[in-house]
N, C-alpha and C positions, 0 to 999 in steps of 0.2 A: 504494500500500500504506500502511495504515492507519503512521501516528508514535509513536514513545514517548520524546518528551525530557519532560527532567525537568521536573516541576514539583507544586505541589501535589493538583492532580487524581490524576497518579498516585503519590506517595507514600500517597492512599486506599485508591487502590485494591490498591499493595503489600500494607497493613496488611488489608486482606480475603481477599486470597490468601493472607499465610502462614497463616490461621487453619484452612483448608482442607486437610483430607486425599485429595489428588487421588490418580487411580491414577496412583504414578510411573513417570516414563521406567525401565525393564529399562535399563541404559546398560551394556549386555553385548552380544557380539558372534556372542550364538548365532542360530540356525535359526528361522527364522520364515515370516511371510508373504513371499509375492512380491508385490511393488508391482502387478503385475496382478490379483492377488485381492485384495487393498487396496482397487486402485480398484473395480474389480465391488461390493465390500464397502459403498463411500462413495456409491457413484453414485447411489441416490435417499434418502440419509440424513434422516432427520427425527425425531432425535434431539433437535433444541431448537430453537425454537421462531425458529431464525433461517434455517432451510428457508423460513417464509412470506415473505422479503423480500428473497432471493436470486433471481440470476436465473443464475451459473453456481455448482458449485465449483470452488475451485481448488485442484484437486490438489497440483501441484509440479510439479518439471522442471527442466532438459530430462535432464541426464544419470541414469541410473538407476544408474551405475557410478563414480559420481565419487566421490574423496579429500575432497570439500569439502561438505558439507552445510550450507547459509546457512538459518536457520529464524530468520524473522520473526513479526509479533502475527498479522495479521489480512489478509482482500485488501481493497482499496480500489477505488473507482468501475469504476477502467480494469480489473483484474482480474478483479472481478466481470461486469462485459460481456465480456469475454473469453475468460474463463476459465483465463488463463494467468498466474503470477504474477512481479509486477515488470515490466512492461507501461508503465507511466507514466514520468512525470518521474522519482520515485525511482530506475525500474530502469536506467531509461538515465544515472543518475548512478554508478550504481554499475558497468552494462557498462563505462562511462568509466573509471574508478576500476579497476576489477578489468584490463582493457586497460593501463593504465599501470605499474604492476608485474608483466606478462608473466601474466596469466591472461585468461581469457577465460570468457561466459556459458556456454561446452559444458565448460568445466570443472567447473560447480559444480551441485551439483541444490537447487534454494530448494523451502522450503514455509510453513508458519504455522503457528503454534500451536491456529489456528481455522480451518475451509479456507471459511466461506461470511463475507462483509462485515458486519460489523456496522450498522446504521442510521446513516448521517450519520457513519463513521468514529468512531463512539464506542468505546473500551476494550470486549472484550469481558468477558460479566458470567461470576461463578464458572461459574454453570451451565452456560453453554453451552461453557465450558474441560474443563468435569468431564466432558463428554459427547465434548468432539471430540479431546482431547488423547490418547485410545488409539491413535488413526489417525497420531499425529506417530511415535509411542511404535514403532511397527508398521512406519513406512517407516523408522526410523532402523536399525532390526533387520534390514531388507529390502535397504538401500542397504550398510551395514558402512561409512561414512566414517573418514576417520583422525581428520580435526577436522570440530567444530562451530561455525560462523559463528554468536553468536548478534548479530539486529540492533535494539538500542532496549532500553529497560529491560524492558517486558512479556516479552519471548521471553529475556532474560538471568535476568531472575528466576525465571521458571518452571524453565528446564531447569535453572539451577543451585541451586533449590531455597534462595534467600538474599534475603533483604531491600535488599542493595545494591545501589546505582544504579552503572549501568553507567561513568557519569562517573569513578565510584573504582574499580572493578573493568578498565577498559580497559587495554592497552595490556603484557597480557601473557597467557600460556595460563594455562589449568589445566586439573588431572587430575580427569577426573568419569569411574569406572569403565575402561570400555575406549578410552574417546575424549579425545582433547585439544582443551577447549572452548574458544576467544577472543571473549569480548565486545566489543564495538563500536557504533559510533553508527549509529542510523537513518539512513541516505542524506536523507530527507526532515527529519529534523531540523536539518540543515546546511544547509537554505535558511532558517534562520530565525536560523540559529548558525551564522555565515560561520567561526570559529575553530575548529569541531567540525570542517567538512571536512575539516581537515590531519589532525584524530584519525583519522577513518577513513581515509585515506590510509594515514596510518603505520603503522594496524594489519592494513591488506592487504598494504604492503609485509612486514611481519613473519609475514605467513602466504604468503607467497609464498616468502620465504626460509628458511621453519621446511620447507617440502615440499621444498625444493631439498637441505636435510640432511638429511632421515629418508624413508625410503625405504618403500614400503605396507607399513601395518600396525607400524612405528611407533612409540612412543611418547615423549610430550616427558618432554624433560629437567629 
């Protein structure tokens, strides 16, 4: 799955997002789609122009009932061949990780901000965010999570609608509508940023323990 550590590539590309009036996340916890007509909805989508270079989507998964909704940028190589996301090195860093604070991958249901790969794991562009990001919008309405894992700067700044790199935003919740969001590092970023590991660590351990105190449905303190 596609990285979003900091640097200046993406502090551009922040500064082109916020300029963009995207249709926002609904961060309410009414009646919507069910993730079944979601998918039926996505299944042959060719909304922009990143259907020509895909070879699966990826949807999300596994749990369609989970407390934890992890929403990343983008799928990356393995993803895309598979169609399943967090599939690679990244996800099994993060099964690891998510294991060591007493969760597990049927606890959480992942998706992306964009469900097809972008070319060469580049940031995906406004457009094709403007076109796919109903569908995040759609499952988060579908699934009702209590928190939102978001992972890497691209998926922190979209859902939480802000300029800030998640480097200064980590390492505690907040209240976005009905959901309580915690930012966090990319799992794939921490192979490149041996000190970011312990960050994501620490911030699973705190959503580990934030779920042990509040009981479904929720809301942080």
């Amino acid at each position: 799955m596609a990285a979003s550590p900091a640097s200046p590539k993406n502090a551009l590309g922040r500064k082109r997002m916020s300029n963009v009036e995207y249709s926002k996340i609904a961060y309410s916890k009414q009646a919507g789609q069910t993730l079944d007509e979601i998918c039926e909805q996505i299944a042959d989508c060719k909304k922009c122009p990143l259907w020509e270079t895909r070879t699966n989507i990826v949807f999300g998964g596994p749990n369609p009932t989970a407390r934890i909704m992890i929403v990343g940028e983008a799928p990356g190589k393995n993803e895309d061949l598979s169609g399943q996301p967090f599939v690679g090195t990244s996800g099994k860093k993060l099964d690891a990780l998510l294991e060591e604070v007493g969760l597990s991958h049927q606890d959480v249901f992942i998706s992306n901000v964009v469900k097809c790969r972008p070319p060469s794991n580049r940031n995906p562009k406004v457009a094709e965010v403007e076109e796919c990001s109903p569908y995040l919008r759609d499952q988060i309405r579908a699934i009702k999570p209590d928190v939102i894992v978001c992972l890497g700067n691209f998926a922190t700044q979209f859902v939480m609608h802000t300029d800030k790199g998640v480097t200064e935003l980590r390492g505690k919740f907040y209240q976005i509508g009905a959901f309580s969001v915690l930012p966090t590092m990319h799992p794939a970023s921490t192979i490149y940023r041996k000190e970011w590991a312990q960050f994501l660590k620490d911030d699973l351990q705190l959503l580990a323990d934030w779920l042990k105190k509040h009981p479904r449905g929720g809301s942080c303190d």
